[in-house]
C-alpha positions as CSV (number, residue, x, y, z in Angstrom):
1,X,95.4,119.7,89.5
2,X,91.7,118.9,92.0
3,X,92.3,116.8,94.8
4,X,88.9,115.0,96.1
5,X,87.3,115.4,99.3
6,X,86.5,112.9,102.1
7,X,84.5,115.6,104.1
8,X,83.6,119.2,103.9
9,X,86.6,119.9,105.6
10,X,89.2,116.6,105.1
11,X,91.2,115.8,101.3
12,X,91.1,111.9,100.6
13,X,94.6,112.3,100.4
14,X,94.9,113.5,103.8
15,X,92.1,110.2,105.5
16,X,94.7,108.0,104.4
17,X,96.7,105.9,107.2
18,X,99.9,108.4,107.8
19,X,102.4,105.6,107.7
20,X,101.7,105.2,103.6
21,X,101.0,108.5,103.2
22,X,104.4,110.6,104.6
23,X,106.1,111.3,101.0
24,X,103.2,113.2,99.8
25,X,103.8,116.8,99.3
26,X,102.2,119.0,101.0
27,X,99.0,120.7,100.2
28,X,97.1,124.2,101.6
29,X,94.5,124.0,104.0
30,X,90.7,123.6,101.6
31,X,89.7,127.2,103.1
32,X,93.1,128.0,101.1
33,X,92.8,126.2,98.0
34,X,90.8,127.6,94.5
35,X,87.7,126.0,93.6
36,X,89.1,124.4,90.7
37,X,92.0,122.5,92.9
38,X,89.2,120.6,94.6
39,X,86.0,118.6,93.0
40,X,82.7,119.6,95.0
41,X,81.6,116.7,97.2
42,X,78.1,117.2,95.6
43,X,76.7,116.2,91.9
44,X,74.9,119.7,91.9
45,X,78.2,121.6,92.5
46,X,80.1,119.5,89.7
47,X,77.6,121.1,87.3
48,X,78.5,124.3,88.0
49,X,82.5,123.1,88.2
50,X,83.4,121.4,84.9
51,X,82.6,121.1,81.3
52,X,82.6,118.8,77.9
53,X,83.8,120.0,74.8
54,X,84.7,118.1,71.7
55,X,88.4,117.5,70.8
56,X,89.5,118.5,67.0
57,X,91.2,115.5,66.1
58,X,87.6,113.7,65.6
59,X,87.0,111.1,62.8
60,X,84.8,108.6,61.0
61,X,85.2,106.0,63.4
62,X,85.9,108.4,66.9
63,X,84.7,111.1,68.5
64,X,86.4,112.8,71.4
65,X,85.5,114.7,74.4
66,X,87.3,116.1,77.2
67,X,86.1,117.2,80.5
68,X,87.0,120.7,81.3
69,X,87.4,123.4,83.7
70,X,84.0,125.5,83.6
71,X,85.0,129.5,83.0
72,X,82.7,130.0,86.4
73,X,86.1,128.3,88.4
74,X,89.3,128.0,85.4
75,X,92.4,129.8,86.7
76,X,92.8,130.5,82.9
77,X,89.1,131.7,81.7
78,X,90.7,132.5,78.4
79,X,91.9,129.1,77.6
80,X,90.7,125.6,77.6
81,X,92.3,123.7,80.5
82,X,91.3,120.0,81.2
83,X,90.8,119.1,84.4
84,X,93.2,116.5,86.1
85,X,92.6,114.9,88.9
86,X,94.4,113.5,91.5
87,X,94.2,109.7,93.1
88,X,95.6,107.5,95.6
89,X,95.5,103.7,95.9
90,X,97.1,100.1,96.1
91,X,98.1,99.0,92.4
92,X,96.0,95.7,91.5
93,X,96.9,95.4,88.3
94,X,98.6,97.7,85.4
95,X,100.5,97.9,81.9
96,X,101.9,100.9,81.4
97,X,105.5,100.2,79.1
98,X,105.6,102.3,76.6
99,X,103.9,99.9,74.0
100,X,101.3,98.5,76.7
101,X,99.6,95.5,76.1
102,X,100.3,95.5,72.2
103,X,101.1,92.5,70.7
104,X,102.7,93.0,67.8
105,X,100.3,92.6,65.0
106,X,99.1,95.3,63.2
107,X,94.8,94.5,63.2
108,X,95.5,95.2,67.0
109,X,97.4,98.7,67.1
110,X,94.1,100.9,66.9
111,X,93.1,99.3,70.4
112,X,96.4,98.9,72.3
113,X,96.3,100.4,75.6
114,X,98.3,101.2,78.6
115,X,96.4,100.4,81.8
116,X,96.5,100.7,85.6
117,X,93.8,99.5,88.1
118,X,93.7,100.8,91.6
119,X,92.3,99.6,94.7
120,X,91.4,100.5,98.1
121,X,94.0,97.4,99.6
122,X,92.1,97.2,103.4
123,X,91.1,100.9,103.3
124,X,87.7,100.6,101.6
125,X,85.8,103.4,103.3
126,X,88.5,106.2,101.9
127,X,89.0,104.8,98.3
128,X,84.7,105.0,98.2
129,X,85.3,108.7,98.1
130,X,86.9,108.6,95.2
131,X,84.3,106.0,94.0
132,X,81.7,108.3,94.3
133,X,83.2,111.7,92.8
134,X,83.8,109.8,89.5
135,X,80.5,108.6,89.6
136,X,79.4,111.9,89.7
137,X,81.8,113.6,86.6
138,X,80.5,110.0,85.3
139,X,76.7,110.9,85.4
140,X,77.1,114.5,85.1
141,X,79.2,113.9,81.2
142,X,75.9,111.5,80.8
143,X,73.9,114.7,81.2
144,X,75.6,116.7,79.1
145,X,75.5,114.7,76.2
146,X,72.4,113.1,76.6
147,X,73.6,109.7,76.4
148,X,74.7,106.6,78.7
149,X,78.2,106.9,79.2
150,X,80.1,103.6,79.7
151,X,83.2,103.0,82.3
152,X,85.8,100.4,81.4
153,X,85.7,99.4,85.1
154,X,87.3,95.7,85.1
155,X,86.6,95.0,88.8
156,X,83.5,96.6,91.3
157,X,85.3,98.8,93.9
158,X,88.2,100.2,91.7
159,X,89.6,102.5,89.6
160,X,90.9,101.6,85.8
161,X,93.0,104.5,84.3
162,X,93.8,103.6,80.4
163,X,95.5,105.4,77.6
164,X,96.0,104.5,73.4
165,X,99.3,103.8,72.9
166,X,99.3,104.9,69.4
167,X,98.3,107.7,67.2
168,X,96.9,106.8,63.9
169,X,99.1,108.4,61.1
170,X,96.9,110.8,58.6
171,X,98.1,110.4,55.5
172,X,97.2,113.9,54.4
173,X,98.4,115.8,57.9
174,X,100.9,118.6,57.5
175,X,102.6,118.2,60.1
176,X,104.7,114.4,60.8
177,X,104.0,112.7,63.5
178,X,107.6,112.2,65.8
179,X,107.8,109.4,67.8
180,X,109.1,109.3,71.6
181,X,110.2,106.3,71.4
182,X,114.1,105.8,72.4
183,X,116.6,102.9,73.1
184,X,115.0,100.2,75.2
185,X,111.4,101.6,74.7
186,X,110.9,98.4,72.2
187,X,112.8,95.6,72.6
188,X,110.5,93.4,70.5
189,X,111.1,96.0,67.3
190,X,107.4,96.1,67.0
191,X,107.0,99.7,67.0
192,X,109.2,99.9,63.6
193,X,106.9,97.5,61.9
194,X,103.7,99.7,62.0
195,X,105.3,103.1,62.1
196,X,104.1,104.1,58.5
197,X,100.0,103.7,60.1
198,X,100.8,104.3,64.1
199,X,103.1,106.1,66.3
200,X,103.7,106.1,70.0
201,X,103.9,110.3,70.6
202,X,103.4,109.8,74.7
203,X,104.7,108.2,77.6
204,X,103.3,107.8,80.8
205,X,105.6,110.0,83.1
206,X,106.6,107.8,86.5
207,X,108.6,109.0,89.3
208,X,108.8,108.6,93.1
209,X,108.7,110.9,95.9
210,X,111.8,111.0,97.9
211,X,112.3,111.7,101.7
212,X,111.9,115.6,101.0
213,X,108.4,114.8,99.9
214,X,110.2,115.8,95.9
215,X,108.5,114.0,92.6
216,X,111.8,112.4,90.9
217,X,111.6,111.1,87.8
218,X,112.2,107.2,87.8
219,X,111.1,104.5,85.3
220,X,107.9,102.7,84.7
221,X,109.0,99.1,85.9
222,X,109.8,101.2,89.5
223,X,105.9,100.7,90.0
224,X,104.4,97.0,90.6
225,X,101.2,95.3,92.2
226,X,100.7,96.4,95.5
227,X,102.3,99.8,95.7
228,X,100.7,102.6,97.3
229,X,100.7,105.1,94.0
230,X,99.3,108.4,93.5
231,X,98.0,108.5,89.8
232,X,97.5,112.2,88.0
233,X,94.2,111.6,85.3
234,X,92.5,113.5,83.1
235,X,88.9,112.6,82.0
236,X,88.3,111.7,78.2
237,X,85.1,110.8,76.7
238,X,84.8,109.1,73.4
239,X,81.9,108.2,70.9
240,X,83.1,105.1,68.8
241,X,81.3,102.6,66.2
242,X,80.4,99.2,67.8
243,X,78.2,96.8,66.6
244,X,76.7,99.2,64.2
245,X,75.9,101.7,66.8
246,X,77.2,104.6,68.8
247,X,78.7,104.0,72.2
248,X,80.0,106.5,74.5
249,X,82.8,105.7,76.9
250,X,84.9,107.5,80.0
């Protein structure tokens, strides 16, 4: 996972006030840390630092890219690893129950989404470095595939993570799609109504850390508006039919 730097030689992580900040593990000093554990501070750097490659699981309607390690920093040159980023922030706003904001009727399954927003609370100056190394993956995926690329940014001055909440069923796949969904995850029974078209194969994994600075596992309704959080992304890109035309979208 890449943390973001403040300075040359501070994490965000680490400009945060102490007093929110205490149950954070640990990390090594930067001089310590690989050059993939830490987005470069400057747009020219991130060229050299990541890359886009098209998923497999494209279709008619979407088209999906992922923002990866380049092979010049990947721990694992011989693979394809995303990178995932870390953040920190004050929750504003967020979704993120197993079935999201859908609400129940099938027309709206395809576009059902879990969402978080974060914001800087009264630490502006900090959360702007985080501002500004998206806007740099942001303008650098632009580059890359010669297009604008969108954000769904709801508010100037944060952050808006958001996932699918289903996958679309392929009627011809060989392999069945299995469902994570267990006792409690669905209380309305919608999930059941639309399994033969979409399934919920993810969850968003939630936890705390506890006084030994240890992740533990805890459930989603732990986290509410106004928490101090610590969110673990990865960066997906996606071409998609509107309006008769092509957008692109981070």
């Amino acid at each position: 996972m890449s943390h973001i730097l403040a300075t040359d030689t501070m994490l965000v992580r680490d400009a945060w006030p102490l007093r929110i900040t205490t149950r954070l593990p640990k990390v090594d000093a930067i001089d310590k840390l690989a050059p993939w554990q830490v987005v470069p501070l400057d747009y020219d750097d991130v060229c050299a630092w990541a890359t886009v490659e098209r998923q497999d699981d494209a279709n008619g309607i979407q088209h999906p890219y992922v923002l990866l390690y380049s092979p010049n920093v990947s721990p694992r040159q011989d693979e394809r690893l995303r990178v995932t980023l870390r953040f920190q922030g004050v929750v504003e706003a967020l979704n993120i129950s197993p079935l999201g904001n859908y609400d129940g009727r099938i027309e709206t399954a395809s576009r059902a989404v879990q969402f978080l927003t974060l914001g800087p609370g009264s630490n502006t100056e900090i959360f702007r470095h985080q501002l500004h190394a998206f806007e740099n993956l942001r303008v650098f995926v632009s580059s890359i595939m010669n297009c604008a690329v969108q954000t769904n940014i709801r508010k100037e001055g944060t952050l808006y993570f958001q996932r699918l909440v289903f996958t679309k069923v392929r009627r011809h796949s060989t392999k069945p799609v299995q469902s994570v969904l267990v006792f409690g995850d669905n209380p309305h029974g919608w999930a059941a109504s639309v399994k033969r078209e979409w399934v919920v194969t993810h969850k968003i994994l939630t936890g705390i850390y506890d006084e030994t600075q240890t992740a533990v596992r805890k459930p989603y309704t732990v986290i509410r508006v106004g928490d101090f959080v610590e969110v673990v992304a990865s960066m997906e890109v996606v071409k998609y039919r509107k309006y008769h035309r092509w957008v692109t979208e981070a």
